[in-house]
C-alpha positions as CSV (number, residue, x, y, z in Angstrom):
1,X,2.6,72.9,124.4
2,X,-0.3,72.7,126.5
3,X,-2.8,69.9,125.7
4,X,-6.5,70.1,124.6
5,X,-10.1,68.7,125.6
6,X,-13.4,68.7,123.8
7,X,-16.5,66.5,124.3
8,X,-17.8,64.5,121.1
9,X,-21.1,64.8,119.5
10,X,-24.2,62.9,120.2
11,X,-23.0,60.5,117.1
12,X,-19.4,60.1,118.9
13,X,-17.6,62.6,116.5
14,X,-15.3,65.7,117.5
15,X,-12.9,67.7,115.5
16,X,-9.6,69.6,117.0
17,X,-9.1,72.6,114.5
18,X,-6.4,75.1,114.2
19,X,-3.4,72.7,115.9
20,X,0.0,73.8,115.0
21,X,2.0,71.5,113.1
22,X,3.6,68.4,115.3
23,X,3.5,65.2,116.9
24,X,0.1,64.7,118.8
25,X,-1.2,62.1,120.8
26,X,-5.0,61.5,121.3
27,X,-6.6,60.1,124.9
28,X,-10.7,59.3,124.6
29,X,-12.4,58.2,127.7
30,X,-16.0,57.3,128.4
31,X,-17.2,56.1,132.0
32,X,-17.8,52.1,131.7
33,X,-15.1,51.8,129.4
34,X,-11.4,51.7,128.8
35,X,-9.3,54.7,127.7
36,X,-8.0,54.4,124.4
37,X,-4.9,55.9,123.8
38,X,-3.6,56.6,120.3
39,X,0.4,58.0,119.5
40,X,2.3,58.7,117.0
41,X,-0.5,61.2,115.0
42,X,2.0,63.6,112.6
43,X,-0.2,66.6,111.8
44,X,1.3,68.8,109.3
45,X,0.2,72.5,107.3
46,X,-2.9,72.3,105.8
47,X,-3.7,68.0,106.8
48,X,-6.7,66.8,108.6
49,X,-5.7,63.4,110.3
50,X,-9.0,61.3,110.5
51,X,-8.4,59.1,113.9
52,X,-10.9,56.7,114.9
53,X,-10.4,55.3,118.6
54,X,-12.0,52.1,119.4
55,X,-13.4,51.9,123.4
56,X,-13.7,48.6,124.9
57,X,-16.3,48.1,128.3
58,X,-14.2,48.0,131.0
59,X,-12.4,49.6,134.1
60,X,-11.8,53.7,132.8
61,X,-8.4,53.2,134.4
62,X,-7.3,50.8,132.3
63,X,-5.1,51.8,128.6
64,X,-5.5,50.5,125.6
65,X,-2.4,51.9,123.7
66,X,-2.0,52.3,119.8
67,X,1.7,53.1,119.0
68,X,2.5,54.4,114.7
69,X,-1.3,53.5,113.1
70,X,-1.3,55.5,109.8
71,X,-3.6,58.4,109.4
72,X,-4.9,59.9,106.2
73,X,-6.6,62.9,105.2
74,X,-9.8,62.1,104.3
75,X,-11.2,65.8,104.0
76,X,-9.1,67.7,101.5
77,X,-8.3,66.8,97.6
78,X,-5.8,70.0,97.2
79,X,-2.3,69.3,95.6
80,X,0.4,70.6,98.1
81,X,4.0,69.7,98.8
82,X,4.8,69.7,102.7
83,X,8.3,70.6,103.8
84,X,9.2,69.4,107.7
85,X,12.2,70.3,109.4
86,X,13.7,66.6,107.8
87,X,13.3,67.8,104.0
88,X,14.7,71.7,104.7
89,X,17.7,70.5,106.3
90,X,18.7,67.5,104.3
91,X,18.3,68.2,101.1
92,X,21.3,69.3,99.5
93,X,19.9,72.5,97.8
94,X,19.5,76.5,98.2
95,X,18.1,77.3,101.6
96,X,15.6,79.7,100.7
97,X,12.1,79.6,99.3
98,X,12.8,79.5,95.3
99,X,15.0,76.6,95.9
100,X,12.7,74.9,97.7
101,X,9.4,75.7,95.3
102,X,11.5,74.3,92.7
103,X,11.5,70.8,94.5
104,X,7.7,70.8,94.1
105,X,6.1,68.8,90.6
106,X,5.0,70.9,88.0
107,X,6.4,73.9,89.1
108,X,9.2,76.1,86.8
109,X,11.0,79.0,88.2
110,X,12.6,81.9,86.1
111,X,16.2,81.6,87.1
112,X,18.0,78.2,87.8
113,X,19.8,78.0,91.1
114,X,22.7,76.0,92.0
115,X,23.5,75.5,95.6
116,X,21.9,78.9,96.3
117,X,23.8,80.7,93.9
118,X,20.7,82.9,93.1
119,X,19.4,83.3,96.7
120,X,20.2,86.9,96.6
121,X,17.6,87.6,93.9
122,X,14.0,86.5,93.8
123,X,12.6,84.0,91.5
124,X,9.2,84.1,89.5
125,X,7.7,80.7,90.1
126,X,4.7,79.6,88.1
127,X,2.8,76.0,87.9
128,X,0.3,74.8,85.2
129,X,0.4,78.2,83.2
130,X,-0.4,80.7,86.0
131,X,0.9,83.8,85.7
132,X,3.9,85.6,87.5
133,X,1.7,87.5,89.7
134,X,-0.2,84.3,91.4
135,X,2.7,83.8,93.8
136,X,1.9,84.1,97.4
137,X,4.2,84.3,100.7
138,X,1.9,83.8,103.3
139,X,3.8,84.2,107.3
140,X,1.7,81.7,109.5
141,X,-1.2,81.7,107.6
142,X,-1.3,85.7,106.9
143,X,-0.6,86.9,103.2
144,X,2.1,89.8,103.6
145,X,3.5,90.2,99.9
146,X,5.5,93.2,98.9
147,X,2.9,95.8,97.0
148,X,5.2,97.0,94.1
149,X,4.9,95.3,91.0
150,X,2.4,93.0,90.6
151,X,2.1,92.1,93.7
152,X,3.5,88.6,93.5
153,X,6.9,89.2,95.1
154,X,7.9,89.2,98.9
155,X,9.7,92.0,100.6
156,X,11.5,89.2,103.3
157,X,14.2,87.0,102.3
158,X,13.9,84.4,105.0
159,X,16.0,81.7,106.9
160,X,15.1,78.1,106.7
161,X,16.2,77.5,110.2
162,X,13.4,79.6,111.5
163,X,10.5,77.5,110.0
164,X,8.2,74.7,111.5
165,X,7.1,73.5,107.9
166,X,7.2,75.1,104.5
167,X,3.8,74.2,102.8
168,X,3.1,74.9,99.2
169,X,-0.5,74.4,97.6
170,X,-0.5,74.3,93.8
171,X,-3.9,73.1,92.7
172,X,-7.2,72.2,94.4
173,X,-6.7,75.1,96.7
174,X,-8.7,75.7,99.7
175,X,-11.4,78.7,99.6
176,X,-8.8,80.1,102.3
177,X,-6.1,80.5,98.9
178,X,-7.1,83.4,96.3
179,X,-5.1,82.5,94.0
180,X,-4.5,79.2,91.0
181,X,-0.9,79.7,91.5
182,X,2.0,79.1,93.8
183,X,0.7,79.4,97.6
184,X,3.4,79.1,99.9
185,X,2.2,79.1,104.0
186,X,5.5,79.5,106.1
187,X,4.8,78.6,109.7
188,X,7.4,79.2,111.9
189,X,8.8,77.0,115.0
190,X,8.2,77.6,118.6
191,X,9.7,76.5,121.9
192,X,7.7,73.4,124.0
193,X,7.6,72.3,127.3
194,X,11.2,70.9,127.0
195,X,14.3,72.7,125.4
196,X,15.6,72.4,122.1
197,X,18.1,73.9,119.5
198,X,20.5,73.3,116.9
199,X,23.3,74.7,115.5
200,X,24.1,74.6,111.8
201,X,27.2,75.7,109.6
202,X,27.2,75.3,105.5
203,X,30.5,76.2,103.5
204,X,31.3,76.1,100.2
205,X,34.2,76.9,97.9
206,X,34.9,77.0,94.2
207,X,37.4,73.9,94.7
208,X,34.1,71.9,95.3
209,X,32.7,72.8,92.2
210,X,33.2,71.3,88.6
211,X,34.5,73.4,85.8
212,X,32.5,75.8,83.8
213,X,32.0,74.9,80.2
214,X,30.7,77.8,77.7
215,X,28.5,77.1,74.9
216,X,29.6,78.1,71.9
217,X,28.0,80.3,69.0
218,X,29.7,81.1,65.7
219,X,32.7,79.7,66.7
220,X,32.9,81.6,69.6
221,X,32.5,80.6,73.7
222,X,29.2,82.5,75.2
223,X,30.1,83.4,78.8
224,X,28.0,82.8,81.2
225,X,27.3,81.7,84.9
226,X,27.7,82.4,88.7
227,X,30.2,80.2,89.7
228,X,30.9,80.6,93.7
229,X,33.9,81.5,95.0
230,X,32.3,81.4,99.1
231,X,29.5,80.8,100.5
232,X,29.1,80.2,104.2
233,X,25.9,79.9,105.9
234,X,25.8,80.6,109.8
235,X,22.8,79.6,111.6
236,X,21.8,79.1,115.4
237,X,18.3,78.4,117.3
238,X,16.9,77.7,120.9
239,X,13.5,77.2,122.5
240,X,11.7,76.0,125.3
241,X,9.6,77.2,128.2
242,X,9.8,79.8,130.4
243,X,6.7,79.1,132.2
244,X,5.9,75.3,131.7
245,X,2.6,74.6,129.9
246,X,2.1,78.1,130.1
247,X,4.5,80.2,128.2
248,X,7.3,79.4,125.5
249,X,9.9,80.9,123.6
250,X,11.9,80.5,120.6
251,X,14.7,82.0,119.1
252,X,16.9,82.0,115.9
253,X,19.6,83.9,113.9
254,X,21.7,83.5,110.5
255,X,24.0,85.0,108.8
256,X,24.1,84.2,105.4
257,X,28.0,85.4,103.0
258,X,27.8,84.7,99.4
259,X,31.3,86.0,96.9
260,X,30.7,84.4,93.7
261,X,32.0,85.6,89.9
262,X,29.6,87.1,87.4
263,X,30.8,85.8,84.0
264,X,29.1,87.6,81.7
265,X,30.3,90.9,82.9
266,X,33.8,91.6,83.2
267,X,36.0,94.5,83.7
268,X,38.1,96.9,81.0
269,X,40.6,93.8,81.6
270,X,38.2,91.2,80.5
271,X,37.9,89.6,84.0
272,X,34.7,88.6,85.5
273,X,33.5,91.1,88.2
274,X,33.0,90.0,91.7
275,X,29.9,90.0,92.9
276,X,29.6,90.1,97.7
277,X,26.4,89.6,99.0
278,X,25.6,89.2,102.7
279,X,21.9,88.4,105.0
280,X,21.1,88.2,108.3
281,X,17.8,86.9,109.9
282,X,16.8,87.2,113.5
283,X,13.8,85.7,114.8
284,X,11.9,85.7,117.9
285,X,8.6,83.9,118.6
286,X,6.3,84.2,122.1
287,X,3.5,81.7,122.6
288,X,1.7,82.2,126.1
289,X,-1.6,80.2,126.9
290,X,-4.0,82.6,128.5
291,X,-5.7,79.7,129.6
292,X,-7.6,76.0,128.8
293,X,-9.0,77.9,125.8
294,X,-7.2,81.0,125.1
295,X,-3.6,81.5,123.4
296,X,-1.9,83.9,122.3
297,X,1.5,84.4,119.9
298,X,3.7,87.3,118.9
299,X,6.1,86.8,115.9
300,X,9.1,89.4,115.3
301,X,11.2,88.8,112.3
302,X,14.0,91.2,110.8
303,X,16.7,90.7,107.9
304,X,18.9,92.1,106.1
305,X,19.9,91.4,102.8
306,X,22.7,93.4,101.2
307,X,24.4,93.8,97.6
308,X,27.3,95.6,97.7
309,X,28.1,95.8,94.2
310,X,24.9,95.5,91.9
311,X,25.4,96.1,88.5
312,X,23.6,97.7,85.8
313,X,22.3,95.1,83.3
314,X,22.4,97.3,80.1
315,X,26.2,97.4,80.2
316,X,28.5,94.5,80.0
317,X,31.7,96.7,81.5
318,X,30.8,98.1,84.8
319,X,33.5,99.3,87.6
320,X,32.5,98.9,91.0
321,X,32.2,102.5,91.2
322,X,29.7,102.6,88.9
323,X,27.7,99.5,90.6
324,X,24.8,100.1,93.6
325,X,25.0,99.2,97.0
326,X,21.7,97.5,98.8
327,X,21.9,97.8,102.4
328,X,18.2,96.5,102.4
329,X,17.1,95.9,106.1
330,X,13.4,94.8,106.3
331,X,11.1,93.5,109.5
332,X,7.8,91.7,110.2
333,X,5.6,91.7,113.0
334,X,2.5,89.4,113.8
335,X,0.0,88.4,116.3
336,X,-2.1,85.1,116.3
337,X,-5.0,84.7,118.8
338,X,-6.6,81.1,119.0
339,X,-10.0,81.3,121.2
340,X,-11.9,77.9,121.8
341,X,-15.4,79.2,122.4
342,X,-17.3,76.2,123.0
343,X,-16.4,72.6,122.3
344,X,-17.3,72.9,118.3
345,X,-16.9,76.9,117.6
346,X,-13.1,78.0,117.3
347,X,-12.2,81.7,116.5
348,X,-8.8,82.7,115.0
349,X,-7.2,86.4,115.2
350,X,-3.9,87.0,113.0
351,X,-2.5,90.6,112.6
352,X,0.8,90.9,110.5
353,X,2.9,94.7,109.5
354,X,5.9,94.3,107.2
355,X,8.2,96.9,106.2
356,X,10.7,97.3,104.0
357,X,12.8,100.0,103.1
358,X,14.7,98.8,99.4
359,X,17.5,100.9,98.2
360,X,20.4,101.1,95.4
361,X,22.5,103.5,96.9
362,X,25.8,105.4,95.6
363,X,29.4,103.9,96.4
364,X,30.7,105.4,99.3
365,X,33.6,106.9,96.9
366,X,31.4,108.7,94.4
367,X,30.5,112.3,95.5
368,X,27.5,114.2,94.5
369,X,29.1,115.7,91.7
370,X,30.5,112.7,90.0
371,X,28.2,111.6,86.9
372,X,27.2,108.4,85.3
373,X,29.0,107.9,82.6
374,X,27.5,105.6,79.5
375,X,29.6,104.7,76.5
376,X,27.0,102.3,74.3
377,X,29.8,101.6,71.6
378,X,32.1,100.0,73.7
379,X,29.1,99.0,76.7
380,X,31.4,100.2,79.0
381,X,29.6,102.5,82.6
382,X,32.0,104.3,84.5
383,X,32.0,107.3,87.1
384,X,28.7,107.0,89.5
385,X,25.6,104.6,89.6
386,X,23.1,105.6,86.8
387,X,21.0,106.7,89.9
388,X,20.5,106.7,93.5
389,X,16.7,105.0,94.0
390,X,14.8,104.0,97.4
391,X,11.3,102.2,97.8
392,X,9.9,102.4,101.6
393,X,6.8,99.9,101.7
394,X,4.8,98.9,103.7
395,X,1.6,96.1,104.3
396,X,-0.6,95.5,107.1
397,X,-3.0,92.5,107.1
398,X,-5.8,91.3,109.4
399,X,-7.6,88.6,108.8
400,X,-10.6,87.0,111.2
401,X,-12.2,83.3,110.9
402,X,-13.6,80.5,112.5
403,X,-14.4,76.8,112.4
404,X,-18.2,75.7,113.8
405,X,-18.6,71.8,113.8
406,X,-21.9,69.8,114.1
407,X,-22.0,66.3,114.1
408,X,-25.5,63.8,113.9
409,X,-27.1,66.2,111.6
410,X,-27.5,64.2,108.8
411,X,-23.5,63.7,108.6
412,X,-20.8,65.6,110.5
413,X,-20.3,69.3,109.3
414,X,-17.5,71.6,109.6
415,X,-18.2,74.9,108.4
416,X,-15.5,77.3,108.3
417,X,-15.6,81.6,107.6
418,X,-13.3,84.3,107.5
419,X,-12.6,88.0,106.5
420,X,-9.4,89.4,105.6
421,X,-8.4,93.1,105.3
422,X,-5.4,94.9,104.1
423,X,-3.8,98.3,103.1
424,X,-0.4,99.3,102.0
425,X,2.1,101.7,100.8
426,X,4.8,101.8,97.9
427,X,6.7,104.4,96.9
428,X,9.6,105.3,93.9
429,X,11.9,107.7,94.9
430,X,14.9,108.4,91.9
431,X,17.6,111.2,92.4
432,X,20.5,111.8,89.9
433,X,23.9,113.4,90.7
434,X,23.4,117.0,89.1
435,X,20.6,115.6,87.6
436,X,22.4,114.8,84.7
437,X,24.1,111.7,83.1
438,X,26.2,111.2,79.9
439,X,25.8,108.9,77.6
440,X,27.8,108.9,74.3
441,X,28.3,106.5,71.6
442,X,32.0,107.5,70.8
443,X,34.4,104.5,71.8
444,X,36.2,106.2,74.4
445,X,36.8,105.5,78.2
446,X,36.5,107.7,80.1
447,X,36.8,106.9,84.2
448,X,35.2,109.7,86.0
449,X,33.6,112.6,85.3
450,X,33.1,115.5,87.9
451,X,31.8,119.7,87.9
């Protein structure tokens, strides 16, 4: 994007705060001496590179050019695991973020997940003994998790196609972190001065796959499993300049079809019920540079992520008419403002809104006055859906902050504030068909039941 200046201190130091992820390269000049050019600086979520340049006297207009020197981060001691664009692509593993938590050291997750075979349903992830709650998805540095439960789930199921980096801090987290848990900071791409995309196309089938052993217990197999029968995994981005140095743009989509078999619940006929999901993800990102010292971002993100036929988990025998239907569609909007006040005070804006509206709808067959229909004996639901449920929520985050630097005051300082705000909404909403259902413990099947 567009570059950036600063003078250093009296004691020759400087700090460039706030820099979105990338490949940088750093020019220091100083009248009687040579400019010292240094490329190749990788700056990723969360690092601090520490670059030294080395001025020799001599004629300003003359380069001296340091291609690849190493940088470390001599500021921070947290434990995080950064995922660039090479790791989220290449490793051969579920594209969303449980998949990619699990890759982390120490951490466990609640489910395991093969291929993405569990993408559809949301992981608890926990590291050295925290608790399920201490989970954090954090959108470009903002916290915007779903307010139901106990508040460590998200309300966005994402696509990996869309992200700059995937950063997640474990231990030794910054003051910026509340919580001793899982942090994960998703930071999504942009467009740059020249244009870029990629197109990408996953598919799997269940000839791919090796066969599916069942343990056994008192002699007898104990099925269980998701074993894929298709997945297919769409994706397509491009970004680049509209006005150059001044404003860019980036754009993504996927579309995400998962048909797999769920082995521990079958049908009347003993055969494992079919389970379709399907997501979609389209993501726009504007970046415009006010000017030398001012930028500003807006972030618009919306998916989809439907079930067509969940099942009850207190019955082993469900039909599809008696399964739910999630056509879950769910957005999230931000704004980022960067402001470089003076050469050592930076001030940082972000605003995020995320809404969701999550329901477990009636099949389109069942009329309002078919009934659920529970046999326990035989663990068998027929008829209609135990209920029709919906959960509209909402969160809105703000959060200010700011970095002041002073160098040649008995050391270099960088002292860094902030102040975060939030609200948001969560609601239950349950309806019954004639308020009623029936459950019996006879043995029988029954198939419908209507008034």
């Amino acid at each position: 994007m567009a570059p950036r200046s600063t003078r250093t201190q009296e004691d020759g130091s400087y700090l460039f705060d706030l820099l979105p992820p990338g490949t940088y390269e750093l020019a220091a000049a100083a009248p009687g001496f040579n400019t010292s050019t240094q490329t190749g600086i990788v700056l990723t979520a969360g690092f601090t590179a520490t670059v030294n340049s080395r001025l020799k006297v001599g004629d300003v207009s003359e380069v001296v050019k340091v291609e690849g020197e190493p940088v470390i981060d001599l500021q921070n001691n947290e434990t995080s695991t950064t995922f660039d664009q090479n790791l989220l692509q290449e490793i051969p593993s579920g594209r969303d973020p449980w998949s990619t938590v699990a890759q982390m050291p120490g951490s466990t997750l609640s489910t395991f997940d093969v291929a993405g075979n569990n993408s559809y349903q949301q992981s608890t992830m926990q590291v050295h003994g925290s608790t399920p709650a201490e989970q954090i998805y954090s959108y470009n540095g903002l916290d915007l998790n779903w307010p139901g439960a106990n508040g460590g789930y998200t309300q966005f199921y994402t696509n990996h196609d869309s992200f700059d980096e995937f950063q997640v801090v474990a231990d030794n987290a910054p003051a910026s972190v509340p919580i001793g848990g899982v942090y994960m900071n998703m930071v999504t791409k942009s467009g740059s001065n020249q244009l870029h995309g990629q197109a990408v196309f996953y598919y799997l089938t269940a000839g791919v796959q090796a066969g599916v052993k069942f343990p056994n217990y008192n002699g007898k197999p104990v099925t269980s499993g998701s074993p894929f029968d298709m997945t297919k995994d769409i994706s397509a981005s491009l970004g680049g300049a509209l006005i150059k140095d001044r404003w860019w743009l980036f754009g993504s989509y996927r579309r995400y079809d998962l048909r797999q078999r769920i082995l521990s619940v079958t049908d009347q006929a003993g055969n494992p019920v079919v389970d379709v999901n399907h997501q979609t993800n389209t993501d726009l990102r504007s970046d415009f540079q006010v000017n030398s010292k001012n930028k500003f971002s807006f972030i618009w993100m919306y998916n989809e992520q439907n079930r067509f036929f969940r099942r009850d988990g207190n019955y082993s025998f469900v039909t599809q008419q008696a399964s739910w239907k999630q056509i879950e569609p769910a957005y999230i909007l931000q704004g980022l403002w960067t402001s470089q006040v003076t050469n050592s005070l930076l001030l940082d804006f972000r605003v995020g809104w995320n809404k969701i509206v999550f329901p477990l709808s009636y099949q389109s067959g069942v009329t309002p006055t078919t009934l659920n229909v529970q046999d326990i004996a035989t663990s068998t639901e027929t008829g209609a859906a135990p209920y029709q449920f919906a959960n509209p929520a909402w969160v809105l985050k703000w959060s200010a902050g700011g970095s002041w630097y002073k160098g040649n005051f008995h050391g270099t300082h960088n002292i860094q504030f902030g102040f975060e705000w939030g609200r948001s909404y969560n609601s239950y909403i349950y309806n019954v068909n004639q308020g009623i259902n029936v459950i019996f413990n006879g043995g029988g099947t029954v198939e419908s039941f209507g008034i």
